[in-house]
C-alpha positions, 0 to 999 in steps of 0.5 A, spaced: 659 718 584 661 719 577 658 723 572 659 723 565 657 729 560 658 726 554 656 719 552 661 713 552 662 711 545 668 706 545 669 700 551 677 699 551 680 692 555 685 691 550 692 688 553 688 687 559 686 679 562 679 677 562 678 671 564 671 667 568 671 672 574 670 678 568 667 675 563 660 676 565 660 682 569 662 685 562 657 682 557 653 683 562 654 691 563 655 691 556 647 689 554 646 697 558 651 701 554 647 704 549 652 708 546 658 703 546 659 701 538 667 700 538 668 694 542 676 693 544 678 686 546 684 685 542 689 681 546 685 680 552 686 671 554 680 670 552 677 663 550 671 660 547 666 661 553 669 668 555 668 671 550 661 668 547 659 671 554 662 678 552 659 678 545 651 675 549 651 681 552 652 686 547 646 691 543 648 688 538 643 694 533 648 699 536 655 696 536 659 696 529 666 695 530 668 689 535 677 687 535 678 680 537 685 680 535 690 676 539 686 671 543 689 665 539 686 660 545 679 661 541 677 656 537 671 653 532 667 653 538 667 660 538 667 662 530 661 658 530 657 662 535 661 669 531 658 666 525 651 665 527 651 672 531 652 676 524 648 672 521 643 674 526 637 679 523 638 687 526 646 685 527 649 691 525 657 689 526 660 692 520 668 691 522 671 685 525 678 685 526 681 678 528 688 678 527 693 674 529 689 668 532 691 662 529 686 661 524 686 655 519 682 650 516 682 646 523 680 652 527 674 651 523 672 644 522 
């Protein structure tokens, strides 16, 4: 078993694939990370309902900082559901990067 003497602050899967079979698990483990405020997702394939069911399972009062960036395959369905959890009362997401995902006008409508 492994022990941890310092607390985990930052969960990193960037250039890795998350697809259906790692999704879950992951938003699923998230919501018991109490220490993870540093979400790295960049470039991980994600789609629309891979990553809302990522972002579900955070604490979303002790994550701050999320990257999204590179995962063109999100769409309006996605930024949707992002908007809402912002906009939810004890969100404290204070930086969100989404670089290099395609967004325009018709990502949004």
């Amino acid at each position: 078993m492994l022990h941890r003497k310092a607390k985990v602050n930052e969960i990193d899967c960037h250039d890795t694939v998350i697809n259906d079979l790692y999704a879950k698990p992951l938003g699923a483990t998230l919501g018991r990370a109490r220490f993870v405020n540093l979400l790295n997702l960049r470039n991980t394939n994600l789609d629309d309902d891979n990553a809302i069911e990522i972002l579900e399972g955070i604490d979303k009062a002790v994550v701050t900082n999320i990257d999204l960036s590179e995962n063109p395959k999100l769409t309006a369905k996605f930024y949707s559901y992002l908007t809402t959890m912002i906009s939810e009362p004890g969100t404290n997401l204070q930086w969100l990067e989404l670089e290099q995902n395609h967004i325009d006008h018709g990502t949004l409508e």
